[in-house]
C-alpha positions as CSV (number, residue, x, y, z in Angstrom):
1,X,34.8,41.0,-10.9
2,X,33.5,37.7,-11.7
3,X,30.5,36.2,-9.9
4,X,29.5,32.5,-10.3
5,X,26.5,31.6,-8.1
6,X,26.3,28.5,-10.0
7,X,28.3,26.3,-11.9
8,X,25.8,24.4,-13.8
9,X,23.6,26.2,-16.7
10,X,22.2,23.5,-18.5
11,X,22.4,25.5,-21.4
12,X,25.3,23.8,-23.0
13,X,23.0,20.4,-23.2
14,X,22.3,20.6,-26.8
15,X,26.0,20.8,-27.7
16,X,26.5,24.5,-27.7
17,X,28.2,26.8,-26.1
18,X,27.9,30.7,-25.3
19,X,30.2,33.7,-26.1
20,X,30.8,36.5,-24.2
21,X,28.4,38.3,-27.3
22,X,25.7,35.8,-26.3
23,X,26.3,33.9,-29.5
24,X,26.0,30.2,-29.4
25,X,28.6,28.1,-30.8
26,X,28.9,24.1,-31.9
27,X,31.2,22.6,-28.9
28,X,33.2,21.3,-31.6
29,X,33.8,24.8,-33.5
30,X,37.0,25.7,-34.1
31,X,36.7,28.9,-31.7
32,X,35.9,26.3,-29.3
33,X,38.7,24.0,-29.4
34,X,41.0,26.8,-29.3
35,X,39.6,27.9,-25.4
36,X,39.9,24.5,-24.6
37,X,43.5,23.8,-25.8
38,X,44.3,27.7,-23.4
39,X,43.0,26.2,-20.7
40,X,44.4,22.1,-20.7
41,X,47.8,24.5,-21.0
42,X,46.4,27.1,-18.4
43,X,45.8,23.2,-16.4
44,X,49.4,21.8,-17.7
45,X,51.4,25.4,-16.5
46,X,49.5,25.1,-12.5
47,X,50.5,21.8,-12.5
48,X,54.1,22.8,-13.6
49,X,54.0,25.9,-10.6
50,X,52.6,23.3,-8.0
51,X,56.3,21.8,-8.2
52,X,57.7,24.8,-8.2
53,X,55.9,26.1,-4.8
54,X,57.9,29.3,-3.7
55,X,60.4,28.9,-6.8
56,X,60.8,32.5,-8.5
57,X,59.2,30.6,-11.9
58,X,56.5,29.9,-10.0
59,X,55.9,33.7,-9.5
60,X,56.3,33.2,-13.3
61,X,54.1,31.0,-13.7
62,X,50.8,32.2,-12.1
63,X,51.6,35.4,-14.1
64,X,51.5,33.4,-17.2
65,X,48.0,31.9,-16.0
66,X,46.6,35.0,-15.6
67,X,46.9,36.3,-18.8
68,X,46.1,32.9,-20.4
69,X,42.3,33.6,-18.7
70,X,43.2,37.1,-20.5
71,X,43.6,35.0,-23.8
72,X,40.7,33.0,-23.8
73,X,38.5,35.8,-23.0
74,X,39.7,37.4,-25.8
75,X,38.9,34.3,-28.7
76,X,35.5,33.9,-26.5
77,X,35.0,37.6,-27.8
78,X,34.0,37.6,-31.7
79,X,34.7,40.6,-33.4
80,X,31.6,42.7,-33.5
81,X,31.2,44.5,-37.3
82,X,33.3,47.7,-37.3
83,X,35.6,46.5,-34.5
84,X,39.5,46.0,-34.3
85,X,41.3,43.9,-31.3
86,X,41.5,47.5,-29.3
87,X,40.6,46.8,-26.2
88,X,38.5,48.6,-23.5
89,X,36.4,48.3,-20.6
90,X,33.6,46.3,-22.1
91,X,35.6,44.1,-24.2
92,X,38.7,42.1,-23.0
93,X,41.8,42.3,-25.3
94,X,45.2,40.8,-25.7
95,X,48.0,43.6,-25.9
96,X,51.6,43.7,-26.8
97,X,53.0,44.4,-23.6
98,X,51.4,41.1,-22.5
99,X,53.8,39.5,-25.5
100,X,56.7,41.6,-24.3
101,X,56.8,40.7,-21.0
102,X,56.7,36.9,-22.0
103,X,60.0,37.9,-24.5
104,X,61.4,39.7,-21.5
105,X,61.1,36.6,-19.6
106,X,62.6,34.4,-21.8
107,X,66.1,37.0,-22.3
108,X,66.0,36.6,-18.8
109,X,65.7,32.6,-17.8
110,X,68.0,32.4,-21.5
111,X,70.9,34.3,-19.9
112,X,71.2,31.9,-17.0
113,X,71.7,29.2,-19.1
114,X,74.8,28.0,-21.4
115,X,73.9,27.2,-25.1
116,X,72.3,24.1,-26.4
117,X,74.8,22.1,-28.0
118,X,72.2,19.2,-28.8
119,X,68.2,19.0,-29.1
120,X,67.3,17.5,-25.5
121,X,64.3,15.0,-24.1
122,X,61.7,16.1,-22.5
123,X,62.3,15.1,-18.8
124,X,65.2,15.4,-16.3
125,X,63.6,17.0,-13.0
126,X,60.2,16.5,-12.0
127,X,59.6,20.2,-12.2
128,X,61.0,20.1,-15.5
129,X,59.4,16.9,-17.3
130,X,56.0,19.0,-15.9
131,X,57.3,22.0,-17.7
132,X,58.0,20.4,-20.5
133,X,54.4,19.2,-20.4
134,X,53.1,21.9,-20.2
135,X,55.2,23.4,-23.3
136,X,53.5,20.6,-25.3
137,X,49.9,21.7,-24.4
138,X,51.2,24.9,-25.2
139,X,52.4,24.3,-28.5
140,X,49.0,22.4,-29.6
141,X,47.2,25.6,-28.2
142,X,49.2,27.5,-30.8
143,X,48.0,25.2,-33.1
144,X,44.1,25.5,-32.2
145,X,44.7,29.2,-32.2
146,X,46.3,29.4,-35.7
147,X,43.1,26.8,-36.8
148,X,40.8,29.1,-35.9
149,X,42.3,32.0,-37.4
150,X,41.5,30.2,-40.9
151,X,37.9,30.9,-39.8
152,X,37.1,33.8,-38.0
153,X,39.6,37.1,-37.0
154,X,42.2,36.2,-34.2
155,X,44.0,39.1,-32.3
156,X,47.3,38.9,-33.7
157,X,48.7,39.7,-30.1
158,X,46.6,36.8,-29.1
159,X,48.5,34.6,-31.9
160,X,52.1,36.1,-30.9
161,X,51.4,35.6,-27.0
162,X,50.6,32.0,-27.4
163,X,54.0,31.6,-29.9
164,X,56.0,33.0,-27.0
165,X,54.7,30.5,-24.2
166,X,56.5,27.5,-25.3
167,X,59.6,29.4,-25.7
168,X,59.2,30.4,-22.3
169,X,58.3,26.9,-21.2
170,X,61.3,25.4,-22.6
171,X,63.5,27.8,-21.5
172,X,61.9,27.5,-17.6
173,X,62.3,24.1,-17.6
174,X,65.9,24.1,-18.9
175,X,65.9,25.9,-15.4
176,X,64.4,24.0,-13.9
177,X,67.1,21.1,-14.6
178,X,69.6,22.7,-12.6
179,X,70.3,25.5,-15.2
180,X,70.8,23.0,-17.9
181,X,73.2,21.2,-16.1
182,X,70.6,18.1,-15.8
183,X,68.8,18.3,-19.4
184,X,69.0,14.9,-21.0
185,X,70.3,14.9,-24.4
186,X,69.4,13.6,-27.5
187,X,71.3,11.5,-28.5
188,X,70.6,10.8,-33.0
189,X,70.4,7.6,-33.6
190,X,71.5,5.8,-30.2
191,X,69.3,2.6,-30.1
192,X,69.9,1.5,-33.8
């Protein structure tokens, strides 16, 4: 259980910021921008679920938040000399089934939907133009992730669980626009 009596430390006035390890780190390190980009998508997906209230993808959704609080403990978490990514009751891990679930998911919101027969804009329904926000913020997480695995160890389930999400986004908010029905198309080359 988490206890926050107070919300401001004052520790992070220099520019720094602590790890679950007690390491400080720059504000601006790469480990850094990564948590940040998890939660302005953890922000982007409650956003999303606030438009879905009492929608089965809102269910969904809040699952999905969860585990994104699972993620970023995890790249808050360096890897300790000697370690893997195993997790246990100390140290908070990403695992497969976290990553199977979100592919399980996706089969399922896919199979209620007919095939793509163009690339489509990001809009239609409200619930969907904030899903599809929210698979943007996802995608630069990914990116922000993959960054900081050029400089220090990532989980690789941590890696594939924030590929899946913006499958899973896109896929909900395909949903989301009446099953498909209302995506708007792209249309190549329309305004020239």
């Amino acid at each position: 259980m988490v206890r926050l009596n107070k919300i401001y430390t004052r520790t992070g006035d220099d520019g720094t910021t602590g790890l679950v390890d007690g390491s400080r780190l720059p504000k601006h390190h790469a480990r850094m921008e990564a948590i940040g980009a998890i939660d302005e998508a953890n922000s982007a997906i409650g956003l999303a679920a606030a438009a879905l209230s009492g929608d089965r993808m809102a269910e969904v959704l809040h699952r999905v938040q969860n585990d994104l609080f699972d993620l970023g403990a995890d790249l808050a978490t360096p890897l300790a000399d000697g370690e893997d990514f195993a997790p246990s009751e100390m140290v908070l891990r990403m695992v497969g089934s976290q990553t199977a679930w979100l592919e399980s998911a996706i089969d399922d919101a896919t199979a209620k939907l007919e095939p793509l027969t163009s690339f489509i804009l990001p809009g239609g329904s409200e619930a969907a133009a904030r899903l599809h926000v929210a698979r943007a913020s996802a995608r630069r997480a990914e990116r922000s992730v993959v960054a900081m695995a050029g400089q220090v160890p990532v989980n690789p389930a941590a890696s594939a669980y924030i590929n899946r999400l913006s499958d899973l986004l896109f896929v909900l908010a395909r949903l989301a626009n009446d099953g498909g029905r209302a995506d708007v198309l792209w249309v190549p080359a329309a305004n020239r």
